[in-house]
N, CA, C and O of each residue as an XYZ file, in Angstrom:
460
protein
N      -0.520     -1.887    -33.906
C      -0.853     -1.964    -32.494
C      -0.707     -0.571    -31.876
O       0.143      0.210    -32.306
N      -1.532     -0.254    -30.869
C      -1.774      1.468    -30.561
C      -0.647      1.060    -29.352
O      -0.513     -0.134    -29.088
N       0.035      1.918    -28.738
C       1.043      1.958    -27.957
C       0.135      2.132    -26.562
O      -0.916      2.715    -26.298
N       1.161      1.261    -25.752
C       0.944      1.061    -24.515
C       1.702      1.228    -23.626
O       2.802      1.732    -23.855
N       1.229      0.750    -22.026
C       1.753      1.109    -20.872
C       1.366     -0.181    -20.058
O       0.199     -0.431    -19.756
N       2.298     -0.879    -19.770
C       2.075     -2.230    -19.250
C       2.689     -2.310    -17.994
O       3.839     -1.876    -17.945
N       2.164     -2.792    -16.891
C       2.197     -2.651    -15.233
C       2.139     -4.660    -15.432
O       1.239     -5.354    -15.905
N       3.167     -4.971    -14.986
C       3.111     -6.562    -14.330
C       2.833     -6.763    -13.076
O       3.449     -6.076    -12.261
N       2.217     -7.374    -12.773
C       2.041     -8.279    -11.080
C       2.370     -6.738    -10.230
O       3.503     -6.312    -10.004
N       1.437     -6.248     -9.951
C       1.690     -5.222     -9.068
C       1.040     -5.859     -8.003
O      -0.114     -6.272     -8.121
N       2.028     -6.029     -6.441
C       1.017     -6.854     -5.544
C       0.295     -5.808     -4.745
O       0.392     -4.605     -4.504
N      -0.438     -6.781     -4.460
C      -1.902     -6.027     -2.993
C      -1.858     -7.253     -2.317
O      -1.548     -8.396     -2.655
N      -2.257     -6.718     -1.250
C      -2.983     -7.839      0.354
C      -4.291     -7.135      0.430
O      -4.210     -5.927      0.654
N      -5.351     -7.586      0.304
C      -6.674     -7.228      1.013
C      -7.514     -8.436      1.367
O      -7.078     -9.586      1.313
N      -8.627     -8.142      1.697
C      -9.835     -9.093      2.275
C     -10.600     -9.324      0.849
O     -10.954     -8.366      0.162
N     -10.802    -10.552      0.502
C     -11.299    -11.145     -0.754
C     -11.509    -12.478     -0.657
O     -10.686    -13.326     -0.312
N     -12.490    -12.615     -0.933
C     -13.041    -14.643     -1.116
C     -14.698    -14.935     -0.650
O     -15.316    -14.221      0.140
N     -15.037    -15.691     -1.076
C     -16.454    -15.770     -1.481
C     -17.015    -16.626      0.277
O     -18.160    -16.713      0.720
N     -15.793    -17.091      0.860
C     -16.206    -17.608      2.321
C     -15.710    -16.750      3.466
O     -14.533    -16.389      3.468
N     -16.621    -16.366      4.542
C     -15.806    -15.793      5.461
C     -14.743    -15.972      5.407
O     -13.863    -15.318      4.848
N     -14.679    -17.265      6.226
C     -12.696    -17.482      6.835
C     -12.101    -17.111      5.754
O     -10.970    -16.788      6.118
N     -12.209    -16.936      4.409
C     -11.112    -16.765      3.307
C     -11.219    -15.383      3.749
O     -10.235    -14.945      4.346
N     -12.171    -14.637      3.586
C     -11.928    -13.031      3.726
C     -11.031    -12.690      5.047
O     -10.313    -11.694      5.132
N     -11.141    -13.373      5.748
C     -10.796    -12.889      7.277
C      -9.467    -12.441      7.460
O      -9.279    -11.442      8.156
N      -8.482    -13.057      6.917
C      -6.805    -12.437      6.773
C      -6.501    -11.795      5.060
O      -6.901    -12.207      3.971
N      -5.781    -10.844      5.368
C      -5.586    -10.566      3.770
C      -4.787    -11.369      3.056
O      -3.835    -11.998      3.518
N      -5.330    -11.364      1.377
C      -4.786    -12.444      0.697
C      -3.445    -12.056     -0.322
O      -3.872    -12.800     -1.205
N      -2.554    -11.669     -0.748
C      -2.026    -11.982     -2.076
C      -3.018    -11.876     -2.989
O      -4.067    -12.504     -2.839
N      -2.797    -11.047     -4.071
C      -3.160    -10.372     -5.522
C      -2.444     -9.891     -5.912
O      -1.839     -8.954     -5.392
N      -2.186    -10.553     -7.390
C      -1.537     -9.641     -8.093
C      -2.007     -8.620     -9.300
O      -2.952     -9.174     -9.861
N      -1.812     -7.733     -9.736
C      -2.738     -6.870    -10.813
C      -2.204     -6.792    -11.735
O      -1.433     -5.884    -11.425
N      -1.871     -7.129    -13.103
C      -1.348     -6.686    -14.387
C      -2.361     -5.540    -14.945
O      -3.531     -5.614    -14.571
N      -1.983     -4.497    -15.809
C      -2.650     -3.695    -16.658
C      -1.826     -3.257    -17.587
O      -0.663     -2.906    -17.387
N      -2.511     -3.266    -18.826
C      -2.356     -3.028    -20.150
C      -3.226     -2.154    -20.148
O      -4.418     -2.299    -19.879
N      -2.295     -0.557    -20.651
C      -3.169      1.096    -20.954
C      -3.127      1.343    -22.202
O      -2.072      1.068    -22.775
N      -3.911      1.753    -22.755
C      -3.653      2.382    -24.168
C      -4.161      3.833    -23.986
O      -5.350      4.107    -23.824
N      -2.835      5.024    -24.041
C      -3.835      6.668    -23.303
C      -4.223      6.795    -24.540
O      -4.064      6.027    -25.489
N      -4.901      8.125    -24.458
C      -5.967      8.800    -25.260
C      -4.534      9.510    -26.212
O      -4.846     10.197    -27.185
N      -3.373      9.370    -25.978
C      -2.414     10.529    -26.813
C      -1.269      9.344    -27.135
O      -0.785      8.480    -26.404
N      -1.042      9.685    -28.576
C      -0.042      8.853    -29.135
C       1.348      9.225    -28.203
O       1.431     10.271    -27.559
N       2.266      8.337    -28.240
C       3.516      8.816    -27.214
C       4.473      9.462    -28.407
O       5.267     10.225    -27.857
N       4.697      9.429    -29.934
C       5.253     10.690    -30.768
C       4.672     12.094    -29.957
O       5.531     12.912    -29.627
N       3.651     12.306    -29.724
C       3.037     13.692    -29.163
C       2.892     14.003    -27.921
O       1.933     14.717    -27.629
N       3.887     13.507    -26.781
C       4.052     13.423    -25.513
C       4.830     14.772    -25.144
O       4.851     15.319    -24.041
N       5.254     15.045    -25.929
C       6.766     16.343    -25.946
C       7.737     16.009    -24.269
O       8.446     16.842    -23.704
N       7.484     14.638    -23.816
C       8.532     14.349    -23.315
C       8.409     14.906    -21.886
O       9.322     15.061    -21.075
N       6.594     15.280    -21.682
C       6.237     15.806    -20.162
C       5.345     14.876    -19.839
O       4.359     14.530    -20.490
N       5.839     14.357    -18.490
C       4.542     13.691    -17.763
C       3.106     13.557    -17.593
O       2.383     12.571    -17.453
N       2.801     15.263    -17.660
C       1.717     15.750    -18.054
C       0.535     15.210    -18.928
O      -0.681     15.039    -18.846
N       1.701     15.016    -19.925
C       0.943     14.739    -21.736
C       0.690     13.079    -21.509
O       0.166     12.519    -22.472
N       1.002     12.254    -20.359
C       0.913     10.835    -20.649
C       0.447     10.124    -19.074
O       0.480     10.783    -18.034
N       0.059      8.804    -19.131
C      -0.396      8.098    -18.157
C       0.962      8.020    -16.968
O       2.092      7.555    -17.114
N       0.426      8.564    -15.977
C       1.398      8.477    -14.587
C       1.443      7.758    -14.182
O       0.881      7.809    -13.088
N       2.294      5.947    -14.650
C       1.991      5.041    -14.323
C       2.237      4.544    -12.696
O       1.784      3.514    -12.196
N       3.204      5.720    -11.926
C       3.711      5.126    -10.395
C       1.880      5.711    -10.063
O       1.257      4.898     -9.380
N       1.198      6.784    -10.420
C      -0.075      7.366     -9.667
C      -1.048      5.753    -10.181
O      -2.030      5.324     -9.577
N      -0.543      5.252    -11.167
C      -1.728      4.466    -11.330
C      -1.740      3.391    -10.251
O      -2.772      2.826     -9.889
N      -0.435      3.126     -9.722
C      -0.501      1.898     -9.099
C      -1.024      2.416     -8.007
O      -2.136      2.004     -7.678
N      -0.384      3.399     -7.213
C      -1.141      3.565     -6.041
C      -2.716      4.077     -5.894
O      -3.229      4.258     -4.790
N      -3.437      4.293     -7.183
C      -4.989      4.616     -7.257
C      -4.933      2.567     -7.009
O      -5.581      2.269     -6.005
N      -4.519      1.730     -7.486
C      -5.020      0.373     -7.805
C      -5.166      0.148     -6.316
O      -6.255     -0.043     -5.775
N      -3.786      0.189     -5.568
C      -3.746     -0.360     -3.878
C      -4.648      0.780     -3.002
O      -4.917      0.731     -1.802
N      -4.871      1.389     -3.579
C      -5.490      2.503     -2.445
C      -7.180      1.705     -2.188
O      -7.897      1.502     -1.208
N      -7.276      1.406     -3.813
C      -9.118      1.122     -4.349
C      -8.629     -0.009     -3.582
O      -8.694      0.200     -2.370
N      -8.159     -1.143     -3.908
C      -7.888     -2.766     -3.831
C      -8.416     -2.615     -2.520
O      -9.498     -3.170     -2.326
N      -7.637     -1.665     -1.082
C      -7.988     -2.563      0.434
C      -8.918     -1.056      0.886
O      -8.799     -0.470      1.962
N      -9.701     -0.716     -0.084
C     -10.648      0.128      0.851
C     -12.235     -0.724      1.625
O     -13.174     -0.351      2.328
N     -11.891     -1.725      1.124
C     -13.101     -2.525      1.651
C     -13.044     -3.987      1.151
O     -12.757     -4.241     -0.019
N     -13.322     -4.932      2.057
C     -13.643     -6.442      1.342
C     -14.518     -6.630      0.567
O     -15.642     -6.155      0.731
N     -14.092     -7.568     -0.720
C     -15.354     -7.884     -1.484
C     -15.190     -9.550     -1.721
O     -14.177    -10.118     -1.313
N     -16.212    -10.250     -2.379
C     -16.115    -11.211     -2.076
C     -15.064    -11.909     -3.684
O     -14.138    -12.718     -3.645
N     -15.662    -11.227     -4.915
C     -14.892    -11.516     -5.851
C     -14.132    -10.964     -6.605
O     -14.457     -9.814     -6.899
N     -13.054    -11.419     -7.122
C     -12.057    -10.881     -7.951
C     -12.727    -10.261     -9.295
O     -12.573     -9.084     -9.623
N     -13.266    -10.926     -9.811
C     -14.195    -10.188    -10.981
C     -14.420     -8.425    -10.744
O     -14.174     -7.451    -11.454
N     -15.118     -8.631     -9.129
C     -15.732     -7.312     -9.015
C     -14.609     -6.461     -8.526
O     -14.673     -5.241     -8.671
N     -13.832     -6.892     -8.094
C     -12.512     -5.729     -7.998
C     -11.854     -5.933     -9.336
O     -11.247     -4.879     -9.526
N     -11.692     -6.566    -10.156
C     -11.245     -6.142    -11.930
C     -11.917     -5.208    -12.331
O     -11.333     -4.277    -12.886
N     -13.319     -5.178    -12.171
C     -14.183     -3.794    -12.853
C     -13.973     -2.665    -12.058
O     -13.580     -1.553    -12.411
N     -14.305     -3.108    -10.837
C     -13.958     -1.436    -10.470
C     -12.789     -0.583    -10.321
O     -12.704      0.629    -10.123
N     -11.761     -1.640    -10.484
C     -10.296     -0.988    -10.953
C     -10.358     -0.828    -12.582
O     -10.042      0.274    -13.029
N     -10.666     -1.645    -13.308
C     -10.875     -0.348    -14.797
C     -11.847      0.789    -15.016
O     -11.717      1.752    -15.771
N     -13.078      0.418    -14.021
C     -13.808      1.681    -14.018
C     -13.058      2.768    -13.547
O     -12.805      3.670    -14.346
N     -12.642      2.847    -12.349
C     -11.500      3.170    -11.525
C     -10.666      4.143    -12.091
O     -10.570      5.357    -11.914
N     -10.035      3.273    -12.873
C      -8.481      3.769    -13.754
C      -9.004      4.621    -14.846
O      -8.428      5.665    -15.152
N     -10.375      4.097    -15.610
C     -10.828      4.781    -17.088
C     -11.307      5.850    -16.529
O     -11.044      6.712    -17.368
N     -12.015      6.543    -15.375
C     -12.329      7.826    -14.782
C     -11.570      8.775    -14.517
O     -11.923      9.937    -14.719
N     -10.309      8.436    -13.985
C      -9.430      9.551    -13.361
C      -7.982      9.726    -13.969
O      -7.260     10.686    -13.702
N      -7.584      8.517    -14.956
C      -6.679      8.607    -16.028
C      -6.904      8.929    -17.567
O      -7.975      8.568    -18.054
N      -5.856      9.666    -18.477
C      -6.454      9.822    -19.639
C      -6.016      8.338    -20.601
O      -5.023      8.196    -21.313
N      -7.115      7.354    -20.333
C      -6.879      5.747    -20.643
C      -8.229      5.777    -21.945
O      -9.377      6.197    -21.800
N      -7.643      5.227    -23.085
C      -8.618      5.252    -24.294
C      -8.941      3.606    -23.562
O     -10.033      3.536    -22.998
N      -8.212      2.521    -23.545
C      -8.451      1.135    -23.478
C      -7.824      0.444    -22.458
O      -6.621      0.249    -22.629
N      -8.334      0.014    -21.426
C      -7.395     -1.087    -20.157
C      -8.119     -2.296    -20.438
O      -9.215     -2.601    -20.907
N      -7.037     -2.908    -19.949
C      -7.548     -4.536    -19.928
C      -6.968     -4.682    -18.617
O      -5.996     -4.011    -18.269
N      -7.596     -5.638    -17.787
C      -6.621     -5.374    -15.999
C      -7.002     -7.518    -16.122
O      -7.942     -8.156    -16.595
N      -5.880     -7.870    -15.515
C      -5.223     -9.027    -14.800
C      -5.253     -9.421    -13.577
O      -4.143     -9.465    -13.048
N      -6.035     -9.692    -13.005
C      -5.949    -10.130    -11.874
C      -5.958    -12.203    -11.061
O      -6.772    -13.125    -10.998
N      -4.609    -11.964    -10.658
C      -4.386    -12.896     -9.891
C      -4.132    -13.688     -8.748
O      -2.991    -13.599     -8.296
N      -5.244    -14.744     -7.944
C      -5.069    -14.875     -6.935
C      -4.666    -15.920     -6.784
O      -5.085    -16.712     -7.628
N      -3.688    -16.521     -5.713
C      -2.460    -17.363     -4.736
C      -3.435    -18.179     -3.911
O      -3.119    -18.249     -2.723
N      -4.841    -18.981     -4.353
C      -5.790    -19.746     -3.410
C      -5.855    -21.426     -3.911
O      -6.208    -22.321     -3.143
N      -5.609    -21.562     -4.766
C      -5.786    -23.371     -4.839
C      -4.086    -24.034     -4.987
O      -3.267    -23.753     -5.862
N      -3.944    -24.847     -3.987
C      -3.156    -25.558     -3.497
C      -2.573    -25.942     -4.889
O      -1.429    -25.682     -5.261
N      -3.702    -26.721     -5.736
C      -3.648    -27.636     -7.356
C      -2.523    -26.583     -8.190
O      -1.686    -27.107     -8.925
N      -2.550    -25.584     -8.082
C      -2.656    -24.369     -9.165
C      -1.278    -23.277     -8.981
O      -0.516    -23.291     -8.014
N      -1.225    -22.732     -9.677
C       0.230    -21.049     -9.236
C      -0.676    -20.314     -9.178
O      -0.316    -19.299     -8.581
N      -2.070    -20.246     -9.593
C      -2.765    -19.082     -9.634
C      -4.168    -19.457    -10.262
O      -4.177    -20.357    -11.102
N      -5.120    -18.959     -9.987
C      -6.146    -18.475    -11.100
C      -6.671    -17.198    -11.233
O      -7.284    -16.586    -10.359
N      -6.444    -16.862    -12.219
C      -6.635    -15.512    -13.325
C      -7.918    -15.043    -13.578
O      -8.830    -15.854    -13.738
N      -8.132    -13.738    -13.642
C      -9.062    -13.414    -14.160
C      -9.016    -12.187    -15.266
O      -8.262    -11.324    -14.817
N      -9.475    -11.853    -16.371
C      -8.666    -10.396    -17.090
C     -10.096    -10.388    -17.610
O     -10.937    -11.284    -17.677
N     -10.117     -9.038    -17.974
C     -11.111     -8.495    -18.391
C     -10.612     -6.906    -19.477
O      -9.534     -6.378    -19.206
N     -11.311     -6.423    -20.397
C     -10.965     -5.325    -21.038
C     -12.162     -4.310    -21.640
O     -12.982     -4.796    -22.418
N     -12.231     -3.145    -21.333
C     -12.631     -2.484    -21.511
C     -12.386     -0.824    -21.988
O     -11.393     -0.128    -21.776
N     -13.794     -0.427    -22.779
C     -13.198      0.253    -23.750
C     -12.917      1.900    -23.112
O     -12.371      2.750    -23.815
């Protein structure tokens, strides 16, 4: 297994849901991500530099998350790994996203991974 960098439930509030009134107050999301960087962590020499800045990653996630409403979670999963795979040195993310909307449920999930 290639070594990783794993972020649990990082929360956000933004505008998200496929009906007005859902968009209209911000909702609860949570984001998991699984990184795999481009540099083994033996060859890190123990500088920040050499590896994924995982506190910069979260705040690239909340910065992207409430720059605008969208209607689905899907499409904020991609553009937070597009997101993350552009401006981090990330060989592989897979991103988690979970929203706090059916009464029935704790959640429904969405994850996606890309290379």
């Amino acid at each position: 297994m290639p070594d990783q960098i794993h972020i649990e439930a990082l929360e956000v509030r933004l505008h998200i849901g496929v009906p007005e009134e859902e968009r209209a107050a911000p909702q609860r999301l949570t984001v998991s991500l699984t990184l795999e960087p481009n540099t083994d962590f033996r060859a890190l020499g123990d500088r920040i530099e050499t590896t994924i800045d995982y506190a910069a990653v979260c705040e690239a996630v909340k910065t992207l998350a409430v720059a605008r409403p969208r209607r689905l979670v899907e499409t904020l999963a991609e553009e937070i790994a597009a997101h993350l795979l552009a401006r981090f040195p990330i060989r592989h993310i897979a991103v988690e996203l979970r929203k706090f909307i059916l009464p029935e449920t704790a959640h429904v999930a969405i994850r996606i991974e890309r290379p």
